[in-house]
C-alpha positions as a Markdown table, in Angstrom:
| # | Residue | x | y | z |
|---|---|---|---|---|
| 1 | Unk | 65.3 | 103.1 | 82.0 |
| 2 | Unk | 65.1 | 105.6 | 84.9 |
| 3 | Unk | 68.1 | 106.7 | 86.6 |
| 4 | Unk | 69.0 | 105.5 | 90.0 |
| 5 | Unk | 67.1 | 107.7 | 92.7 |
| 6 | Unk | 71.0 | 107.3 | 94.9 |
| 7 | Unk | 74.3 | 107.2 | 93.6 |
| 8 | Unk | 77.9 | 107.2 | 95.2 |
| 9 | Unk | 78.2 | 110.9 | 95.7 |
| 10 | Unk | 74.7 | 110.9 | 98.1 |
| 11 | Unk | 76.7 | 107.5 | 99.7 |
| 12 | Unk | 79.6 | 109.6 | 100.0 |
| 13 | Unk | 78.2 | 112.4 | 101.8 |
| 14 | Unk | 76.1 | 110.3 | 104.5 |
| 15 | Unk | 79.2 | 108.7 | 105.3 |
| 16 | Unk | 81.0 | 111.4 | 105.9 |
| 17 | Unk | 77.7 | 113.5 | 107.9 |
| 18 | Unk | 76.8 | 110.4 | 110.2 |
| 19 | Unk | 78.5 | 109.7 | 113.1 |
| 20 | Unk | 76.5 | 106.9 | 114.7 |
| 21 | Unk | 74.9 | 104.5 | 112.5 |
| 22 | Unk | 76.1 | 103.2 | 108.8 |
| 23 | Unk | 73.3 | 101.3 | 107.9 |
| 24 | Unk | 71.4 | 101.5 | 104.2 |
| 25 | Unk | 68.3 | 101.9 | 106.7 |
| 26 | Unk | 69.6 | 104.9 | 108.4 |
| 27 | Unk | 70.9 | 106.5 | 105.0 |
| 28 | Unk | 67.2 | 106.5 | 103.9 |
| 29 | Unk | 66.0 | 108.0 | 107.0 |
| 30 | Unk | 68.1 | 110.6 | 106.9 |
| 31 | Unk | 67.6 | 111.8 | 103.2 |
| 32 | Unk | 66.1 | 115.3 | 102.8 |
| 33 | Unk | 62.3 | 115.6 | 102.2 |
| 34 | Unk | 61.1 | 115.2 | 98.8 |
| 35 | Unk | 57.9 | 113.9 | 97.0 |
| 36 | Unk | 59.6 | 110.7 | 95.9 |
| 37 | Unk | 62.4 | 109.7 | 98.4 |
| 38 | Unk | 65.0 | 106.6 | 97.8 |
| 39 | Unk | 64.2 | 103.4 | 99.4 |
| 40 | Unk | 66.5 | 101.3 | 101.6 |
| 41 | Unk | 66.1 | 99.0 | 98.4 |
| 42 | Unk | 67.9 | 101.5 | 96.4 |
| 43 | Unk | 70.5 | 102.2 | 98.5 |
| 44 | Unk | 71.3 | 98.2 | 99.2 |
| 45 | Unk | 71.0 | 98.3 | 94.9 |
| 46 | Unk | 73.4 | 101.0 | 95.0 |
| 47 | Unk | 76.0 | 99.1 | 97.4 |
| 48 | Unk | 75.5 | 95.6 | 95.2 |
| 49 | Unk | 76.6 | 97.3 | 92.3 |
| 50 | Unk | 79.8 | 99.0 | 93.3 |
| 51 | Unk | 81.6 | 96.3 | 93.6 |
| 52 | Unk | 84.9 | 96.9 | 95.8 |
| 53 | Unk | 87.9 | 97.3 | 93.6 |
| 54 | Unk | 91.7 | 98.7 | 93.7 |
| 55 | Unk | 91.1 | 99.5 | 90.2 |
| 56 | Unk | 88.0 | 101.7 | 90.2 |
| 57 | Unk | 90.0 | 103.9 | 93.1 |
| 58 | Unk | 93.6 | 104.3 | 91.4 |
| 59 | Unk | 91.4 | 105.5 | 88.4 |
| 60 | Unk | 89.9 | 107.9 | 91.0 |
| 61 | Unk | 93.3 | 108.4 | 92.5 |
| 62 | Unk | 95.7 | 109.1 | 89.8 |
| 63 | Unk | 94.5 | 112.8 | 88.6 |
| 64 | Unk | 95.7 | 113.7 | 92.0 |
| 65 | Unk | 99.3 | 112.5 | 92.5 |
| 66 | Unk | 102.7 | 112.9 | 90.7 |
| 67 | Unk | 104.1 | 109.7 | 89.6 |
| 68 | Unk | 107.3 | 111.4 | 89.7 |
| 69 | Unk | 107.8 | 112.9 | 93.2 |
| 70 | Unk | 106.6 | 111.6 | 96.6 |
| 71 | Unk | 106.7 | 108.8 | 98.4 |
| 72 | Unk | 104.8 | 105.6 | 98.5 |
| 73 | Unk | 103.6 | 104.2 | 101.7 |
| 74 | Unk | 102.6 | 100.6 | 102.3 |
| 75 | Unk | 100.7 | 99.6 | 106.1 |
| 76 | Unk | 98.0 | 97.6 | 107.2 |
| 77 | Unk | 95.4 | 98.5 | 109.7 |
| 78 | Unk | 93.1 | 95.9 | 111.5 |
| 79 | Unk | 89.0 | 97.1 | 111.8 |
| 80 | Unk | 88.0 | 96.2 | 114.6 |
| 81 | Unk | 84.8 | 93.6 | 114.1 |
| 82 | Unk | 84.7 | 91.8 | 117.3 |
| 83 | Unk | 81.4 | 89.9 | 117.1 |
| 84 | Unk | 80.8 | 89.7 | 113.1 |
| 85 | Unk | 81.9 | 85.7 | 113.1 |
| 86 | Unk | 79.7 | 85.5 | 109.6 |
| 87 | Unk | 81.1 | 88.7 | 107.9 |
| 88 | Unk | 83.1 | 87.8 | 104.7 |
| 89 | Unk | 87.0 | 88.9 | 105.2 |
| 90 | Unk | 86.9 | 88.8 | 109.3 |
| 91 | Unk | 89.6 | 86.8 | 111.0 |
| 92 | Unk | 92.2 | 87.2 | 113.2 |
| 93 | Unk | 94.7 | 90.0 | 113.0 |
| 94 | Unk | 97.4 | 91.8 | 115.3 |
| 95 | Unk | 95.8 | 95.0 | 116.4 |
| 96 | Unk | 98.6 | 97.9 | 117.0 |
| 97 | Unk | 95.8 | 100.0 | 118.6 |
| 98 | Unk | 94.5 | 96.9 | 121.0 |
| 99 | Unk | 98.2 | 95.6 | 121.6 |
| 100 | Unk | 96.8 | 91.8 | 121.2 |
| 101 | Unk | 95.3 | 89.8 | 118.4 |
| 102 | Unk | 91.6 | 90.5 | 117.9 |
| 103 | Unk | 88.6 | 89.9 | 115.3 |
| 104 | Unk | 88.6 | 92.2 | 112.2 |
| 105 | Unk | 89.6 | 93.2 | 109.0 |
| 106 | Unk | 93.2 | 93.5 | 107.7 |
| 107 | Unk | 93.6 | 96.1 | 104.9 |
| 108 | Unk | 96.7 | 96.9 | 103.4 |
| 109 | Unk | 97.0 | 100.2 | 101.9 |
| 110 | Unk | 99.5 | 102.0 | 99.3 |
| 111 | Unk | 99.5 | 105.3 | 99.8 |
| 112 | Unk | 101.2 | 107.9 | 98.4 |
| 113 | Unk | 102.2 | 111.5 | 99.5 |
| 114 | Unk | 104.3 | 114.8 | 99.4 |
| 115 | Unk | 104.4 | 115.9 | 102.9 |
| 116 | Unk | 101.3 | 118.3 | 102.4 |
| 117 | Unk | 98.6 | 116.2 | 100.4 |
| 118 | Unk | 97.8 | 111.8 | 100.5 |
| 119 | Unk | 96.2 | 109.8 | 98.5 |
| 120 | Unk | 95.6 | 106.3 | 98.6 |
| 121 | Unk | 96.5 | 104.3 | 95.2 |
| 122 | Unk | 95.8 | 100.9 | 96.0 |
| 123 | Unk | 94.6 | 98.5 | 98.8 |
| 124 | Unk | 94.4 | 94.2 | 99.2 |
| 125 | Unk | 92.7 | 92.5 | 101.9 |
| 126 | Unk | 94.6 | 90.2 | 103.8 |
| 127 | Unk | 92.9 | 86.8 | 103.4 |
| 128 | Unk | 95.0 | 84.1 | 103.7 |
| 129 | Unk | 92.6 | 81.3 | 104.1 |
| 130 | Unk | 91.0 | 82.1 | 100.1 |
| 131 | Unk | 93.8 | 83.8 | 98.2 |
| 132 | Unk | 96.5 | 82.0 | 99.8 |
| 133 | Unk | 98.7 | 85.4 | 99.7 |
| 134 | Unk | 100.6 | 86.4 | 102.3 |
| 135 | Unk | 100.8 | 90.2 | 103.6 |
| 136 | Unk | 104.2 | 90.0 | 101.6 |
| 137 | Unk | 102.6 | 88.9 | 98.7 |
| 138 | Unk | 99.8 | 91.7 | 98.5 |
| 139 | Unk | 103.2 | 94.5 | 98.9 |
| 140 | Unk | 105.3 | 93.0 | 96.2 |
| 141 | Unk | 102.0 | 93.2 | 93.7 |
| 142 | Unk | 101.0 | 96.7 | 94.9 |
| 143 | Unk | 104.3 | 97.5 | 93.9 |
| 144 | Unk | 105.0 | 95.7 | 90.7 |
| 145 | Unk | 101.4 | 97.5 | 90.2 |
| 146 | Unk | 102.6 | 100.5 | 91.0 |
| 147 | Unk | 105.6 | 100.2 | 88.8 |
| 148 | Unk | 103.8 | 99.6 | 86.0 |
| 149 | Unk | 100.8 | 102.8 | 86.2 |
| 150 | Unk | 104.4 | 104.7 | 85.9 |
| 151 | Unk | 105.2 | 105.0 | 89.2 |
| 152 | Unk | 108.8 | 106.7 | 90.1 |
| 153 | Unk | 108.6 | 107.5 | 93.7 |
| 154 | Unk | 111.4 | 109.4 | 95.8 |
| 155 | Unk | 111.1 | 106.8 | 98.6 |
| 156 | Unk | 109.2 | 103.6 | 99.4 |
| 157 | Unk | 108.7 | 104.0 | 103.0 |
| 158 | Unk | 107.2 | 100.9 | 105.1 |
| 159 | Unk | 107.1 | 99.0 | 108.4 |
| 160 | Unk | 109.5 | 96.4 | 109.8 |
| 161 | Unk | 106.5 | 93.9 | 109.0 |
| 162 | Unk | 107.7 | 94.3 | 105.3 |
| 163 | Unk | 111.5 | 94.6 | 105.6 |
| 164 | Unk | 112.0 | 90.6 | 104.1 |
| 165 | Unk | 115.0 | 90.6 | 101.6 |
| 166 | Unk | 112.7 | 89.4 | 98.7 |
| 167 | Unk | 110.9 | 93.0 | 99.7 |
| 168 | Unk | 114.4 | 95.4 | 99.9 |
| 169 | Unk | 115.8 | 93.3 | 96.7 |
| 170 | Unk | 112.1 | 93.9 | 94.7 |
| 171 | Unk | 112.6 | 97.8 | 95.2 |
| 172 | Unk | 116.3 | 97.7 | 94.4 |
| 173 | Unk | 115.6 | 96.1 | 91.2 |
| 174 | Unk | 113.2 | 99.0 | 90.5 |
| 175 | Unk | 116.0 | 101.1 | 90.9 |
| 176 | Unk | 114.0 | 102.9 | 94.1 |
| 177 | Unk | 114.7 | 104.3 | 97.4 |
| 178 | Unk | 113.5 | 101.9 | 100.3 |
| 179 | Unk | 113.6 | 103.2 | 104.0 |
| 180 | Unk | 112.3 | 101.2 | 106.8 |
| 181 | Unk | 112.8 | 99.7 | 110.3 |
| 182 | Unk | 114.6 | 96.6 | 110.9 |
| 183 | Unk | 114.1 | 94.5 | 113.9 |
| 184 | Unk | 116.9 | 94.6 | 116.9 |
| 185 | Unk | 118.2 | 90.8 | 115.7 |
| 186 | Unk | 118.9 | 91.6 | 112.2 |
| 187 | Unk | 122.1 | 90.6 | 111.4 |
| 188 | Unk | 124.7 | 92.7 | 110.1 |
| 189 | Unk | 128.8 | 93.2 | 109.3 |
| 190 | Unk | 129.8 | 96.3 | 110.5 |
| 191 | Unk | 133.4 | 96.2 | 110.1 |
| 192 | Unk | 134.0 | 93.2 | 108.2 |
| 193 | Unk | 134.6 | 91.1 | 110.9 |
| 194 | Unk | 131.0 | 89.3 | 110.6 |
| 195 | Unk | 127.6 | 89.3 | 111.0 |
| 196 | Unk | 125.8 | 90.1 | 114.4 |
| 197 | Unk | 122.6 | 91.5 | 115.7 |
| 198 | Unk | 122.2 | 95.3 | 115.2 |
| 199 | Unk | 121.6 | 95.2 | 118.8 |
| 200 | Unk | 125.0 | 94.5 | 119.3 |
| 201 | Unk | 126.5 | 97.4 | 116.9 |
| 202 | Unk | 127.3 | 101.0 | 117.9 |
| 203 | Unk | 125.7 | 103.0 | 115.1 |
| 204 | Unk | 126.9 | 106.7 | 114.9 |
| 205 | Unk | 124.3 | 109.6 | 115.7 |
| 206 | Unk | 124.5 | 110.6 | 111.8 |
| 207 | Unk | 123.8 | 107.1 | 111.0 |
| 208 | Unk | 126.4 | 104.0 | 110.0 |
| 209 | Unk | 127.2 | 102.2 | 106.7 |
| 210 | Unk | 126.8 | 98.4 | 107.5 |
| 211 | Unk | 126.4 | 95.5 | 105.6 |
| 212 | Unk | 122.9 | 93.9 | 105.9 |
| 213 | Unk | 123.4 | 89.7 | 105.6 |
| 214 | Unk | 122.0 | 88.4 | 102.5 |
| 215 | Unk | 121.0 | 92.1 | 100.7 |
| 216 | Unk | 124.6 | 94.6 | 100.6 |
| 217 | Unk | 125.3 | 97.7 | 102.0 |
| 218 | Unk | 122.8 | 100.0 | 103.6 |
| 219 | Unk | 122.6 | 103.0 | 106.2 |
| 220 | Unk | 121.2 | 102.2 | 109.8 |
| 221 | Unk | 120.3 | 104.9 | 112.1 |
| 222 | Unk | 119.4 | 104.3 | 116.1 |
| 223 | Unk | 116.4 | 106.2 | 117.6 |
| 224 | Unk | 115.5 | 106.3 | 120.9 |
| 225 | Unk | 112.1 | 107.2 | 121.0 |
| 226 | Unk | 110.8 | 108.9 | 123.8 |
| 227 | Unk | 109.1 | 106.2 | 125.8 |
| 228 | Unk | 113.0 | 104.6 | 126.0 |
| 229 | Unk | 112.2 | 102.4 | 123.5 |
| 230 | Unk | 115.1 | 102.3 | 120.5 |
| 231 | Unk | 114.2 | 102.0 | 116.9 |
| 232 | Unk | 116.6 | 101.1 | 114.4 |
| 233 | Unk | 116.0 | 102.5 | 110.6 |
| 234 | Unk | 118.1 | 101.2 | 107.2 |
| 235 | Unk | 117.6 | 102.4 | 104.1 |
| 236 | Unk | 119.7 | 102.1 | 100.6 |
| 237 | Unk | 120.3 | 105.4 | 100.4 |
| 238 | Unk | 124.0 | 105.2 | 102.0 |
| 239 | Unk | 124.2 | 109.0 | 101.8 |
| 240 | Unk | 120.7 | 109.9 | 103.3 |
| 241 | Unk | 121.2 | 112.3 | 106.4 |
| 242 | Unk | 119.2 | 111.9 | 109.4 |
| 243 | Unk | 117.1 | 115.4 | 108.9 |
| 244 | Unk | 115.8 | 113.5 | 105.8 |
| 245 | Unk | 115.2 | 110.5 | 107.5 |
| 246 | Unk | 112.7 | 112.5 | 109.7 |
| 247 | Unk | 111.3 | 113.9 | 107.4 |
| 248 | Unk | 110.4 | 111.0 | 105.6 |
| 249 | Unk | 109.4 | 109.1 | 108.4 |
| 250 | Unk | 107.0 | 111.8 | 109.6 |
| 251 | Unk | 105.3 | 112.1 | 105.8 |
| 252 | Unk | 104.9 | 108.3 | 106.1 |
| 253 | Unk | 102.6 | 108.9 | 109.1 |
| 254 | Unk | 100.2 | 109.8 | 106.7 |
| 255 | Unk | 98.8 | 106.4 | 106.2 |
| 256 | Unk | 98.0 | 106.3 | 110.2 |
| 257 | Unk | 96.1 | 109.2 | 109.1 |
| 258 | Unk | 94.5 | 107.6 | 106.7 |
| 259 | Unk | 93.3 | 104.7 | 108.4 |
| 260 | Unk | 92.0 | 106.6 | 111.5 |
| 261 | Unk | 89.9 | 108.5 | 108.9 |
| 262 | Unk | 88.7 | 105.9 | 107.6 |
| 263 | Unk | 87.6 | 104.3 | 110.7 |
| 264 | Unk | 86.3 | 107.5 | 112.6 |
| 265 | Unk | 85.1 | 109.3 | 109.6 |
| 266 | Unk | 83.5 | 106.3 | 107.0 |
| 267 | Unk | 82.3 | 103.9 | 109.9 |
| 268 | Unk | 84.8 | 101.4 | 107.9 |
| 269 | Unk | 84.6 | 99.6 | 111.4 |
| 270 | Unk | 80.8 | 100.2 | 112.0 |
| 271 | Unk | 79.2 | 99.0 | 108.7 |
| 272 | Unk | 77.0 | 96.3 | 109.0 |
| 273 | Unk | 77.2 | 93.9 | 105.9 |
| 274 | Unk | 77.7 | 90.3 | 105.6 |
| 275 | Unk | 79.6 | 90.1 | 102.3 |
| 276 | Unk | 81.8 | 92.6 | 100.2 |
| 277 | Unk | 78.6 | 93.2 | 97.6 |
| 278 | Unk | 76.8 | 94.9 | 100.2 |
């Protein structure tokens, strides 16, 4: 049998020259001269038989990270696919970017990172409607995942979208660090006199020890961030300081990163399939 005339490293590389147009037909136009040139055929070939898998990119992923120090990262970012109505995977989805709910692809990404370097370990897409899992569901299996490849990290760092009790008590059992925001109407016991929004506490600039209903003890913090708006971050780390806090939060941004890359550098938003085997 002869070997492929295109594999996933000439894939790789179009996506990451182009800038325009994704297309298998564009990746054959664009291929350097030769006496016997791929055909679109062998590209779409190519596409059918890497099937999409979290498994195939963690074995790709893993000679790169330290199970033992880092953080793990957990976000989802809607692509943008405002007039694909047939395309497998597209519904409806809160867009951060758009401010409103829009057409698209939800992907949820664990990522993992040091500060300097990240990599992404794992991914689901959100799709309610066939798997029946909720966003919740996907980031409790990436991390029981996770936990069993031999993951340790420093920190599991994550949005307020993820902050449910079944989510904090999952990474307490694991013996991890969580850190996250929680949403103004949280309720907590500051003082032991009962439970009220965090709205209605005065948290101390290095951060105050409250008791989160239905969890235990954490740390809360209260940023004002500089449009006015305040933010309010817990974690279970009751002696974390607010310098590490930052920092943390900052190496979290990482998976923004990530998902701008994909969609400005891969064409993750501009590729024109129907289904996920190409």
């Amino acid at each position: 049998m002869n070997p492929p005339k295109y594999n996933e490293y000439d894939y790789i590389n179009f996506l990451i020259a182009t800038h325009k147009a994704y297309s298998g037909t564009e990746a054959q136009r664009v291929q350097p001269e030769s006496d016997n040139p791929p055909a679109h055929d062998a590209i779409t070939r190519l596409l059918h038989r890497m099937e999409p898998s979290p498994e195939v990119l963690w074995i790709e992923a893993q000679q790169h990270v330290s199970l033992n120090t880092g953080i793990l990262v957990i976000d989802d970012s809607t692509l943008d696919k405002f007039y694909a109505e047939k395309m497998e995977l597209v519904t409806r989805h809160w867009s951060g970017k758009h401010g409103r709910v829009v057409q698209g692809i939800n992907l949820i990404t664990l990522l993992w990172t040091e500060g300097d370097r990240h990599i992404p370990l794992d991914y689901r897409f959100y799709e309610k409607l066939v798997d029946r899992a909720t966003k919740n569901d996907h980031f409790r299996a990436m991390l029981q995942t996770a936990r069993a490849r031999g993951s340790a990290p420093e920190c599991v760092v994550f949005d307020s979208w993820y902050s449910s009790l079944d989510n904090l008590k999952l990474i307490r059992s694991y013996n991890w660090i969580w850190l996250t925001r929680l949403k103004c109407n949280r309720h907590v016991n500051p003082d032991n006199t009962g439970n009220r929004p965090l709205s209605d506490v005065d948290i101390a600039s290095t951060g105050s020890v409250v008791h989160l209903k239905g969890y235990g003890f954490v740390k809360v913090f209260k940023i004002v961030t500089p449009d006015g708006d305040i933010d309010y971050w817990a974690t279970n780390n009751l002696t974390l300081t607010e310098l590490r806090r930052l920092q943390l939060a900052e190496f979290a941004w990482a998976v923004e990163e990530y998902h701008r890359g994909l969609k400005q550098c891969c064409g993750a938003e501009r590729a024109g399939i129907v289904n996920l085997m190409g």
